[in-house]
DOVO-910683 format. One record per atom (N, C-alpha, C, CB): x, y, z; atom name. Coordinates in steps of 0.02 Angstrom, whole numbers, plus 50000, padded with zeros to 5 digits. Glycine has a CB too. Example, Ala and Ser with C-alpha at 12.3 -4.5 7.8 and 13.67 -1.06 7.14 Angstrom:
! DOVO-910683
   east  north     up  atome
  50660  49716  50390      N
  50615  49775  50390     CA
  50660  49835  50390      C
  50565  49776  50452     CB
  50642  49888  50354      N
  50684  49947  50357     CA
  50645  50002  50394      C
  50704  49970  50286     CB
This chain:
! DOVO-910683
   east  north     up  atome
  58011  52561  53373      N
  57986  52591  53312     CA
  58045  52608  53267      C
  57943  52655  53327     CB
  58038  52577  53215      N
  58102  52620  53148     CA
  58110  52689  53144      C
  58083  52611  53064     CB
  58147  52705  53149      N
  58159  52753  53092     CA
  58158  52756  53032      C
  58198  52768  53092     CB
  58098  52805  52995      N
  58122  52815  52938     CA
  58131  52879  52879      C
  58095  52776  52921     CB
  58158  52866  52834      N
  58185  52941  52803     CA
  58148  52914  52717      C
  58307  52958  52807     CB
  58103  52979  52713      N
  58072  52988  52663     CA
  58141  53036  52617      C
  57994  53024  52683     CB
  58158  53008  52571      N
  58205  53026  52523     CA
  58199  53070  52471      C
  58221  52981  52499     CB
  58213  53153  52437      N
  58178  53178  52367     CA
  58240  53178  52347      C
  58130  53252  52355     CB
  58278  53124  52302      N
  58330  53117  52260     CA
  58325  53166  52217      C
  58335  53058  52230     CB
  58382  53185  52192      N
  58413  53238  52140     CA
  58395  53172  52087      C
  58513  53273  52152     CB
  58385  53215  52014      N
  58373  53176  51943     CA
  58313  53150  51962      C
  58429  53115  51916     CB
  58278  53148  52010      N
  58196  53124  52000     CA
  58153  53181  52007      C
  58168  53068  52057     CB
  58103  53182  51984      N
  58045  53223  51980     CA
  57994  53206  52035      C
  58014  53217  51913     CB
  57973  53270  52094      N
  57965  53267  52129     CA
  57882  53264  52132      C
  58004  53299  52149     CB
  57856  53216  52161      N
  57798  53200  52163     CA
  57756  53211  52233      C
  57801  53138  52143     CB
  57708  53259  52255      N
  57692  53248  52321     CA
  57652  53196  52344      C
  57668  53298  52343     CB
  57623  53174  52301      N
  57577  53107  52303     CA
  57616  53039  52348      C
  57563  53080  52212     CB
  57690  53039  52310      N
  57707  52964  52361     CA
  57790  53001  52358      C
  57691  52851  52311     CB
  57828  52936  52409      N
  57877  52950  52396     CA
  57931  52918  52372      C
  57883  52969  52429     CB
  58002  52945  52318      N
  58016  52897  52277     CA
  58077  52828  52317      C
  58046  52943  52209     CB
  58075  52845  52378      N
  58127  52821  52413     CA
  58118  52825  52485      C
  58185  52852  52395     CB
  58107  52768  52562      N
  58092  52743  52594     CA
  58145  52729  52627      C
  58058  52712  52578     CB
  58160  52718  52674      N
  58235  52701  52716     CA
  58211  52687  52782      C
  58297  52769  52720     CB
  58206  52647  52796      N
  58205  52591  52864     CA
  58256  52557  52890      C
  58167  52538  52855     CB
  58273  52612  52957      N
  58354  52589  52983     CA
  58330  52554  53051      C
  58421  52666  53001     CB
  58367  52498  53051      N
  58376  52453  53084     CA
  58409  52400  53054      C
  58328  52441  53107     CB
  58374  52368  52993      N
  58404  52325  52956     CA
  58433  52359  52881      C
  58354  52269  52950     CB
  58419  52423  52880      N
  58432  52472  52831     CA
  58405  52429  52774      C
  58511  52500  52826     CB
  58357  52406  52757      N
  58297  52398  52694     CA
  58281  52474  52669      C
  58213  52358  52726     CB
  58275  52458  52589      N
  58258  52533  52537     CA
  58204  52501  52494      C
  58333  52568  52477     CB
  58158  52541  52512      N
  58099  52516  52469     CA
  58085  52574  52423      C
  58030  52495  52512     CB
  58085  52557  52369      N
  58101  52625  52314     CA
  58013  52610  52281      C
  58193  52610  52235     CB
  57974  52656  52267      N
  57910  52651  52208     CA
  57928  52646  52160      C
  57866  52699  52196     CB
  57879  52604  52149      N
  57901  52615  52062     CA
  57915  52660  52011      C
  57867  52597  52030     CB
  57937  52640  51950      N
  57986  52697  51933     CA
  57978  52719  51868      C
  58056  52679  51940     CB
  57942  52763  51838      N
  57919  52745  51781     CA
  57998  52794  51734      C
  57820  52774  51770     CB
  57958  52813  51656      N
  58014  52832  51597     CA
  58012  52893  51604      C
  58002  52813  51518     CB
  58021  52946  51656      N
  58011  53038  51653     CA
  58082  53049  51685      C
  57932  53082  51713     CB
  58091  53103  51684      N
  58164  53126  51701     CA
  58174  53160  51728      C
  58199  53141  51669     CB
  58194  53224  51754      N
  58184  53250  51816     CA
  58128  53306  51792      C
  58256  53277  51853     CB
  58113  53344  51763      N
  58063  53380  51758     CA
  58007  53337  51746      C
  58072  53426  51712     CB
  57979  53271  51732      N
  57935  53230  51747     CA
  57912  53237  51662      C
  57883  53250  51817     CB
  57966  53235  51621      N
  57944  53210  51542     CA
  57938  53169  51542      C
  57973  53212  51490     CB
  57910  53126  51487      N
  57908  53060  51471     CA
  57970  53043  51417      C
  57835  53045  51444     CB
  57997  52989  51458      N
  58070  52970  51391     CA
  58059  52906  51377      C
  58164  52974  51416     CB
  58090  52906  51304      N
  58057  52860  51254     CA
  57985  52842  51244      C
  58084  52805  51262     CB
  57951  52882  51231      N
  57876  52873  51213     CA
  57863  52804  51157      C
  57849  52951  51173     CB
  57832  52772  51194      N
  57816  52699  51118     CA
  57867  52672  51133      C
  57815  52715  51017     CB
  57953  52670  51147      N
  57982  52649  51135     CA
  57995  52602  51210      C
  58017  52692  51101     CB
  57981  52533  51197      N
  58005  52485  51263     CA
  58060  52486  51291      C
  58005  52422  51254     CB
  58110  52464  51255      N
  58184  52478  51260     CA
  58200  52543  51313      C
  58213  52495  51179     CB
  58189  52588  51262      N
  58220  52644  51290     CA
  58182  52665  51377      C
  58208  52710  51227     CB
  58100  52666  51369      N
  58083  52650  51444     CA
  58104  52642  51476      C
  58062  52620  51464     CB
  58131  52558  51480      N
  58156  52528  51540     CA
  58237  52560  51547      C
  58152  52440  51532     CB
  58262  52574  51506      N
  58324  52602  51517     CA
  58338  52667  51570      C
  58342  52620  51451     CB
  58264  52691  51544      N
  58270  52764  51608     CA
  58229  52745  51654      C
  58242  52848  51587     CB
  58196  52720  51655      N
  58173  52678  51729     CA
  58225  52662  51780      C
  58144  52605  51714     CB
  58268  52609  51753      N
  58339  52587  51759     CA
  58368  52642  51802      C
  58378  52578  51687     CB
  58383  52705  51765      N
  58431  52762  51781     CA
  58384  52796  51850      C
  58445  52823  51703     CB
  58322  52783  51817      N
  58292  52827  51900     CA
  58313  52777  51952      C
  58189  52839  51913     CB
  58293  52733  51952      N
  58311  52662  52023     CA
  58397  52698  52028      C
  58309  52532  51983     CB
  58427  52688  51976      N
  58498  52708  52024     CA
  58485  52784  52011      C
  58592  52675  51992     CB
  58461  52845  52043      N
  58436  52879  52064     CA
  58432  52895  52147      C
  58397  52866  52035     CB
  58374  52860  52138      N
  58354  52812  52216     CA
  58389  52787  52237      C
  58314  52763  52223     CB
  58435  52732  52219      N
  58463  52679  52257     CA
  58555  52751  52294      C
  58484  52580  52176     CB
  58572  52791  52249      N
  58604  52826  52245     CA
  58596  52874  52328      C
  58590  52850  52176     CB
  58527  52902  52311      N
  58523  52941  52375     CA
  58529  52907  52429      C
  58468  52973  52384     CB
  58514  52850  52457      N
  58498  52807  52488     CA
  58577  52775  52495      C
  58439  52769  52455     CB
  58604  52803  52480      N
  58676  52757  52485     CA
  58686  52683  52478      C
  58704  52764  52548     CB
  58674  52679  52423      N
  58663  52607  52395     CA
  58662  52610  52323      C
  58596  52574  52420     CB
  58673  52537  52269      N
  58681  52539  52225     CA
  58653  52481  52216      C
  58730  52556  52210     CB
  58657  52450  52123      N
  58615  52403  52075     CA
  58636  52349  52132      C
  58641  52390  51978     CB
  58690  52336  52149      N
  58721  52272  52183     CA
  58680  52267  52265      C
  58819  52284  52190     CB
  58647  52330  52297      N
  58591  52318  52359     CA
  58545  52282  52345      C
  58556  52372  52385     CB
  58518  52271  52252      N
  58442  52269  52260     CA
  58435  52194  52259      C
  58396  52310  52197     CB
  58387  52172  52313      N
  58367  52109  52308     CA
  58309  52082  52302      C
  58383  52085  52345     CB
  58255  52141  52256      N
  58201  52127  52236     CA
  58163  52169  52187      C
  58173  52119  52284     CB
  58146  52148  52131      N
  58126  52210  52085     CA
  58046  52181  52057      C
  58193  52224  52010     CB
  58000  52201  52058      N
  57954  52220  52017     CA
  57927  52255  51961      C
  57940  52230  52036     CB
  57909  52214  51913      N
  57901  52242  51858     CA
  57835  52235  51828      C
  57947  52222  51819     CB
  57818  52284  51800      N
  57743  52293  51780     CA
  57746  52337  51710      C
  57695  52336  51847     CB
  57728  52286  51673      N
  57728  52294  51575     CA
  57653  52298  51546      C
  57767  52211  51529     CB
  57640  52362  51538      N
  57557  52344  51480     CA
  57566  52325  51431      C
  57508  52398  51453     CB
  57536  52299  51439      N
  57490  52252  51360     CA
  57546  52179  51357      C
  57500  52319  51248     CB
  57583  52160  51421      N
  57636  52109  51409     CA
  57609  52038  51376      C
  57671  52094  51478     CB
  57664  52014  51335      N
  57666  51973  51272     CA
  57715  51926  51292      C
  57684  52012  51204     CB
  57758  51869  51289      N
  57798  51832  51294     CA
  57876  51865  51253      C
  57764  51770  51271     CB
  57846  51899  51202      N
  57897  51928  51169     CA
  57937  51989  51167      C
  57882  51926  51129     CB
  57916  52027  51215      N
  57920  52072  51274     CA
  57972  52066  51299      C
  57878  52067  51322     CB
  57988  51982  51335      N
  58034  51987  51378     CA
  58105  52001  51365      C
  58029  51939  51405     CB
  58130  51991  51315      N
  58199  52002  51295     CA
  58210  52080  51289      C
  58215  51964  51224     CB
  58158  52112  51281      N
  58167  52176  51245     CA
  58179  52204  51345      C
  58079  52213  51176     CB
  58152  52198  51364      N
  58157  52192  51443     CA
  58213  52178  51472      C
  58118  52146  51469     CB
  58245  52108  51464      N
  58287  52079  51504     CA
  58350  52110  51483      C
  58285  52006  51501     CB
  58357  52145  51402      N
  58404  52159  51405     CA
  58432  52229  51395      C
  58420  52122  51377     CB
  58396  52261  51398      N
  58383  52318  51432     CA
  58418  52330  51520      C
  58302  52317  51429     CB
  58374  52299  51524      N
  58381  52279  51617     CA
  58457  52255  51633      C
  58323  52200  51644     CB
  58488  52202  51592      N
  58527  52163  51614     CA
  58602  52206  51626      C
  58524  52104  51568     CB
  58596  52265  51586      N
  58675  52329  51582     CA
  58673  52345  51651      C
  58669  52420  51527     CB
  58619  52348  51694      N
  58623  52362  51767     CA
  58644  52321  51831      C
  58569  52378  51778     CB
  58640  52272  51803      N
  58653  52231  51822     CA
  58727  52159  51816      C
  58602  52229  51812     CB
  58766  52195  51782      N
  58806  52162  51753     CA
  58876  52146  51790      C
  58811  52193  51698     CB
  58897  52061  51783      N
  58949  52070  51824     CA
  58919  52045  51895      C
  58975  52147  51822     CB
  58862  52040  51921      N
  58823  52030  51979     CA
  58773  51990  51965      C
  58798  52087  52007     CB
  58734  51967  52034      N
  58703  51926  52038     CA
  58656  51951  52023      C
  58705  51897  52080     CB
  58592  51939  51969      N
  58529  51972  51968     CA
  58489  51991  52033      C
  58488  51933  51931     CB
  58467  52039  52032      N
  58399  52016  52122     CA
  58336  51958  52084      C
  58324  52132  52166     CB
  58306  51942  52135      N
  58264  51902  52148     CA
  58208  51955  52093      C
  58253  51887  52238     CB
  58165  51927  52052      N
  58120  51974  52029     CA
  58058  51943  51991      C
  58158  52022  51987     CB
  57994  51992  52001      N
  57944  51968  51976     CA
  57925  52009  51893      C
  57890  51976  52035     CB
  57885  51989  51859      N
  57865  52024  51798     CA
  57806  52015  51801      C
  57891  52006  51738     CB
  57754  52068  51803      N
  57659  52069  51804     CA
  57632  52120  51724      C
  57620  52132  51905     CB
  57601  52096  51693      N
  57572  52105  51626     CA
  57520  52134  51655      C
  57557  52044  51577     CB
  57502  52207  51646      N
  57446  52229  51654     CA
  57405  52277  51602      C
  57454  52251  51708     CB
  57344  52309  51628      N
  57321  52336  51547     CA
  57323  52408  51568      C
  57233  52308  51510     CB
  57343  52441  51610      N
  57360  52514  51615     CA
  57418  52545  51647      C
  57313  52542  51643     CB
  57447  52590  51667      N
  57497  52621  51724     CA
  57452  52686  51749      C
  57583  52649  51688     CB
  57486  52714  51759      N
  57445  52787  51820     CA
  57462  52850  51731      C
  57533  52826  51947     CB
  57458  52822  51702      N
  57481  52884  51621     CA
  57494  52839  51569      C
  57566  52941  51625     CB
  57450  52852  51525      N
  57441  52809  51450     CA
  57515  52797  51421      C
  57391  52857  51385     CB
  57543  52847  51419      N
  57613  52849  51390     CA
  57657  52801  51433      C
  57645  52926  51390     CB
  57647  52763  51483      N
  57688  52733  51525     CA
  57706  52654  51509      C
  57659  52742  51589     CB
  57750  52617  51483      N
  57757  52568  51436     CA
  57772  52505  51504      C
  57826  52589  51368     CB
  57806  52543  51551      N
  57821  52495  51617     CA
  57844  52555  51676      C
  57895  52428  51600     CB
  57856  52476  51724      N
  57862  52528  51766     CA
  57905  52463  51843      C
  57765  52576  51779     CB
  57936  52489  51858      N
  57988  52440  51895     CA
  57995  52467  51975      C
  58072  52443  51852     CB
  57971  52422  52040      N
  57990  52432  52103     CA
  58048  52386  52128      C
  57934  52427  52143     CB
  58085  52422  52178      N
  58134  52376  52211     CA
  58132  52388  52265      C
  58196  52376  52195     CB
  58153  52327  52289      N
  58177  52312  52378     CA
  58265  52319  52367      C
  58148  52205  52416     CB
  58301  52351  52408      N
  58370  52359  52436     CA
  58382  52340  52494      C
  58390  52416  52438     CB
  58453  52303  52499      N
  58468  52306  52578     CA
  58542  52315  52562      C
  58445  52231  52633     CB
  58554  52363  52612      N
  58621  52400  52626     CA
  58654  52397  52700      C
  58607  52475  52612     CB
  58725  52406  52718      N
  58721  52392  52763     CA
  58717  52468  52814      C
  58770  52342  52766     CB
């Protein structure tokens, strides 16, 4: 049986519903939830604004990836989930995304267009897989 360590990172807003960080030692895999635009008191940052969203999305994952002793360069799988997604979307996305990633190999990643999140105000919302050693 794994071990595993349910994580409440500093700079995230603490949710009892799920948890924001997962740690499965053996092969030390980090499965982080998704991550929406709130900040540690659980505001919403950048309201309307796409860009800015994903940017603090971004900052929560290294958050997570942080407690977890790991960083942008562990993640080898990200999920992404955009309402109301458009083709024209994606840049406003990718490059956003891409400051985290820079210098490194992207992870492996999906993008899903859907028509709600868990809060109207929620523009996206991003999961990752980590592996650390």
């Amino acid at each position: 049986m794994p071990k595993l360590d349910h994580l409440r990172p500093s700079g995230l807003h603490h949710n009892p519903a799920y948890s924001h960080v997962v740690t499965a030692t053996g092969a030390r895999t980090i499965y982080i939830s998704g991550q929406v635009s709130v900040d540690e008191e659980g505001r919403i940052v950048g309201e309307g604004d796409l860009a800015a969203q994903t940017t603090q999305v971004m900052q929560n994952l290294g958050h997570a990836l942080k407690a977890a002793g790991a960083s942008y360069a562990n993640i080898v799988k990200i999920t992404t989930f955009v309402v109301g997604y458009k083709p024209e979307l994606r840049p406003i996305i990718g490059k956003a995304r891409s400051v985290f990633f820079e210098g490194m190999e992207p992870p492996a990643s999906t993008l899903v267009g859907v028509s709600a999140l868990a809060a109207p105000e929620w523009l996206i919302e991003i999961e990752a897989v980590a592996v650390a050693d």
